[in-house]
C-alpha positions as CSV (number, residue, x, y, z in Angstrom):
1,X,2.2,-1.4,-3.8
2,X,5.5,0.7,-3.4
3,X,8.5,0.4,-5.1
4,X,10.0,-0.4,-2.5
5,X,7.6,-3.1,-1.2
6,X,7.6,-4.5,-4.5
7,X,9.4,-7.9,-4.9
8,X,12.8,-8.5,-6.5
9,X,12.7,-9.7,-10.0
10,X,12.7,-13.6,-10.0
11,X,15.2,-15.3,-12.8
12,X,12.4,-16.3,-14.7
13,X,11.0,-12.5,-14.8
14,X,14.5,-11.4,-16.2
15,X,14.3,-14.2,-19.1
16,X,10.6,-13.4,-19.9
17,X,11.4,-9.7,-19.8
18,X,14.8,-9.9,-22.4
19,X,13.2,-12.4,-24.1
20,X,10.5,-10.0,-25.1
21,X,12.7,-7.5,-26.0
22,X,15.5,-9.4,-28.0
23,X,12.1,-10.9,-30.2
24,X,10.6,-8.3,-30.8
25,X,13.8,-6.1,-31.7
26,X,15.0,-9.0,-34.1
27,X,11.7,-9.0,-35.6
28,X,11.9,-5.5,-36.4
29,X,15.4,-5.9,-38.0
30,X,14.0,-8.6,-40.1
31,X,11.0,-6.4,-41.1
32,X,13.4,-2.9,-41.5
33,X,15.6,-4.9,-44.1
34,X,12.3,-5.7,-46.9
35,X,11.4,-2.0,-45.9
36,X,14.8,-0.7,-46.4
37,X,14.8,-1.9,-49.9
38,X,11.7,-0.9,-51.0
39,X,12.2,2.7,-49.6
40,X,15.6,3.0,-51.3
41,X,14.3,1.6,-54.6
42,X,10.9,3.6,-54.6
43,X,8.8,0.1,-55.0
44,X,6.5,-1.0,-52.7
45,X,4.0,-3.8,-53.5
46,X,0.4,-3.9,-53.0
47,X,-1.1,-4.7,-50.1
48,X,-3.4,-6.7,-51.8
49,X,-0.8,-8.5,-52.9
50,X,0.8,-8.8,-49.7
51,X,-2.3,-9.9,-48.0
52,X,-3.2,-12.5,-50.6
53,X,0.9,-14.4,-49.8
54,X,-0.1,-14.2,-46.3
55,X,-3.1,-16.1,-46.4
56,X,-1.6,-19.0,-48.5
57,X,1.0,-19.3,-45.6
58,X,-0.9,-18.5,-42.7
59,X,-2.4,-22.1,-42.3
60,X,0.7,-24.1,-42.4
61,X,3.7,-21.3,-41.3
62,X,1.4,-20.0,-38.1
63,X,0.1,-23.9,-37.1
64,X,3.7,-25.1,-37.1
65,X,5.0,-22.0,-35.2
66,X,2.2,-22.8,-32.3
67,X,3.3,-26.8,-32.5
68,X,6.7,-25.6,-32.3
69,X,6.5,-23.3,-29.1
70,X,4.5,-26.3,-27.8
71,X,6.8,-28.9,-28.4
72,X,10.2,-27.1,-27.9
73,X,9.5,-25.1,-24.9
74,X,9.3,-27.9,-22.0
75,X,12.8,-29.3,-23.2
76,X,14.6,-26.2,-23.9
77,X,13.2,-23.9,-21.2
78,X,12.4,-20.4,-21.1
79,X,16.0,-18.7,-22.2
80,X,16.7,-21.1,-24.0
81,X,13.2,-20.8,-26.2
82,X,13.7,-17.0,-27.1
83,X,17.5,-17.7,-27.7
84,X,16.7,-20.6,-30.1
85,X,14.0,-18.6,-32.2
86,X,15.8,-15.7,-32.3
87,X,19.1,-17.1,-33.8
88,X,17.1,-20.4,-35.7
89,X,18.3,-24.4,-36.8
90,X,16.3,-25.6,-33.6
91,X,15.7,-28.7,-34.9
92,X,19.1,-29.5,-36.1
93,X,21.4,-27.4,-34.1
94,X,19.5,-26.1,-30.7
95,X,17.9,-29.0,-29.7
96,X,20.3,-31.5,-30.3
97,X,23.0,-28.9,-28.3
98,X,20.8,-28.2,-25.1
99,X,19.6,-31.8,-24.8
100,X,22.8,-33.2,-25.3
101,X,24.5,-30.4,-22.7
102,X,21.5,-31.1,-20.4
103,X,21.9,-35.0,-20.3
104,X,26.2,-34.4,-19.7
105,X,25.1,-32.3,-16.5
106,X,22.7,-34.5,-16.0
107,X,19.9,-32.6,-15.0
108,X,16.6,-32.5,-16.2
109,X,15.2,-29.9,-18.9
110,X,12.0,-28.7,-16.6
111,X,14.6,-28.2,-13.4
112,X,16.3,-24.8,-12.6
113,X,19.6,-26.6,-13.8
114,X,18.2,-27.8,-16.9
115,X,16.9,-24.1,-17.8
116,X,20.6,-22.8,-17.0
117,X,22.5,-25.2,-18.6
118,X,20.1,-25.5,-21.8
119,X,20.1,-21.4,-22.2
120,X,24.2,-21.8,-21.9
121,X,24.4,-24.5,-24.5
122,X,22.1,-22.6,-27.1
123,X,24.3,-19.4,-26.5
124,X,27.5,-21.1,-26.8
125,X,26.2,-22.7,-30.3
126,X,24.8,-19.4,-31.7
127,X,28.5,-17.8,-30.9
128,X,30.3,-21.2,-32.3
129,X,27.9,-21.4,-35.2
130,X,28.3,-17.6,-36.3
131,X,32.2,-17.6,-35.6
132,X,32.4,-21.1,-38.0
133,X,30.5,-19.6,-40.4
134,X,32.5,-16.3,-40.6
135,X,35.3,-18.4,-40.8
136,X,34.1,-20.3,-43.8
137,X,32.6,-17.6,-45.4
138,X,36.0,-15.6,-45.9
139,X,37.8,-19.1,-46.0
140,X,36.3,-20.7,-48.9
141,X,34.4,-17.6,-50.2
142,X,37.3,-17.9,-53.3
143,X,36.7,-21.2,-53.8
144,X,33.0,-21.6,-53.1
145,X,32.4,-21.4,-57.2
146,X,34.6,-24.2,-58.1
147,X,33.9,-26.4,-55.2
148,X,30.1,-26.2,-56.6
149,X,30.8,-26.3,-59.8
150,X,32.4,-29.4,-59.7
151,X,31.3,-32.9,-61.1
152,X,32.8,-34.8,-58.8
153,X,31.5,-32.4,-55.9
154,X,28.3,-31.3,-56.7
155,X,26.1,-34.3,-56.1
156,X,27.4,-34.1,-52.4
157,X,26.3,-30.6,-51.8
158,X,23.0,-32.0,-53.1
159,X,23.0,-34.1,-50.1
160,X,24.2,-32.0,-47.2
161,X,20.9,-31.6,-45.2
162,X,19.5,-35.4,-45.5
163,X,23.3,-36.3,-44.4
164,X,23.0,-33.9,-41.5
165,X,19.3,-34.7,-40.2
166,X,20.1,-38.2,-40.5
167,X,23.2,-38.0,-38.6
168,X,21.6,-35.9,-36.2
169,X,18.5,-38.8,-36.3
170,X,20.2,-41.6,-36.0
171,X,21.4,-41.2,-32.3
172,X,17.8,-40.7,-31.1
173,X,16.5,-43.2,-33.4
174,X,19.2,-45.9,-31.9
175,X,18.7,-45.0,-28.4
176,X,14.7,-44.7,-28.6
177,X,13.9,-47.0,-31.0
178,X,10.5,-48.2,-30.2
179,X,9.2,-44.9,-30.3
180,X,10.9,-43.9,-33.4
181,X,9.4,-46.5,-35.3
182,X,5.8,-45.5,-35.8
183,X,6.5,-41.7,-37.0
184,X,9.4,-43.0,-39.3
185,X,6.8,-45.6,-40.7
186,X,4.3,-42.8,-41.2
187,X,6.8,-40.7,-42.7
188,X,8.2,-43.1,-45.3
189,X,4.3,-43.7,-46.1
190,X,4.1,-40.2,-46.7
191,X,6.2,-39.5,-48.9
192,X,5.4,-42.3,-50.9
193,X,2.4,-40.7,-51.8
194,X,3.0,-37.3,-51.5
195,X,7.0,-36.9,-52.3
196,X,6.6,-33.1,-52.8
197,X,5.2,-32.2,-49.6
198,X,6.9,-28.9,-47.8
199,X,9.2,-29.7,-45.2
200,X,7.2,-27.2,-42.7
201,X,4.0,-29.7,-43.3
202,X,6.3,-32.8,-43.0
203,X,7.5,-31.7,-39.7
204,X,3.9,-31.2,-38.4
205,X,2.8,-34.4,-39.9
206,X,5.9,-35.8,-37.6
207,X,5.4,-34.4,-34.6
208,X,1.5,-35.5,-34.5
209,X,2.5,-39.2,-35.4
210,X,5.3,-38.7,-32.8
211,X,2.9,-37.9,-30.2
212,X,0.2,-39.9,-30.9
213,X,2.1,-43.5,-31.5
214,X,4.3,-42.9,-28.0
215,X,0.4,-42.1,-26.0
216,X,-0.5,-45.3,-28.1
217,X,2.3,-47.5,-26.9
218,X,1.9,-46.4,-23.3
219,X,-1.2,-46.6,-22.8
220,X,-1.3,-50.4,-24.3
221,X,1.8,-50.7,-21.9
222,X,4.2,-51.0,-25.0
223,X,6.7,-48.6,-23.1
224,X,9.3,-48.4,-20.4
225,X,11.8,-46.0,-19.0
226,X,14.5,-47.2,-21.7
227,X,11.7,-46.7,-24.8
């Protein structure tokens, strides 16, 4: 076919196309920076060695990046995917953003509206999120020491991601409760017996019992459209 019998570009094609190349270009500015260091210092470690860390996190790292794509790609759409694992904080910053954008506009995340709006929402949070944090940084950078330091301070700073995950939780949890309860039952039960479990294992471990009680309740009928 002919250039110029050759179809326009469709939306989607334009996402799929940048969203290779801002991936794959932030992956090799992650990698450059380890590489950077060991070229300037003259150390490089063994491959061996190298090879040996990457099996031990191969299993859980590489399952719960497939689950991941799997689960967050239907509600935050195509842009909004490569924008989220690009800048990071899906779970507690993304998601919450495009879904909460998405039901204001009220559209649906697998419509043509959804995509849009979702891929605004996750842009407008990555440029809010790094224009806070410069903020911060240089606002508190002189008192950052003290402010951690502190007696009186310190035990909150030990609680700042359980207070935002459960404040980003309990919305969901309120508003979909019969389907919450299963997975924070399984959960709980968990880390009863295993209270050292990493968080990448936990989140897999959720998203199973997640799935798997919400088929359970609708296929025994358990479920309506307010569940």
């Amino acid at each position: 076919m002919s250039k110029k019998n050759k179809a326009p570009k469709t939306y989607y094609d334009r996402v799929h196309s940048w969203g290779r190349i801002s991936t794959l270009s932030a992956l090799c500015v992650l990698l450059m920076f380890p590489i950077a260091i060991c070229l300037y210092l003259n150390v490089f470690p063994p491959i061996s060695g190298v090879l040996q860390g990457l099996l031990k996190l191969i299993p859980t790292y590489w399952t719960v990046a497939v689950v991941e794509v799997l689960v967050y790609t239907p509600m935050l759409g195509a842009g909004g995917t490569y924008l989220s694992f690009v800048t990071g904080n899906i779970a507690n910053l993304k998601l919450p953003c495009a879904i909460s954008a998405m039901e204001g506009a009220n559209v649906k995340a697998n419509s043509e509206e959804g995509e849009v709006v979702s891929t605004i929402a996750i842009a407008t949070s990555s440029i809010v999120t790094t224009a806070v944090l410069a903020i911060g940084i240089l606002a508190f950078a002189p008192f950052l020491e003290s402010f951690t330091n502190s007696p009186l301070l310190k035990p909150a700073f030990a609680q700042v991601l359980p207070a935002l995950f459960g404040a980003l939780g309990a919305g969901y949890f309120i508003k979909h409760w019969r389907i919450s309860f299963f997975p924070i039952i399984v959960m709980i039960i968990v880390l009863i017996f295993s209270p050292g479990m990493g968080a990448s294992t936990l989140l897999f471990v959720g998203i199973v019992a997640s799935v798997g009680g919400a088929l359970f309740m609708y296929n025994k009928g358990m479920l309506d459209k307010k569940a």
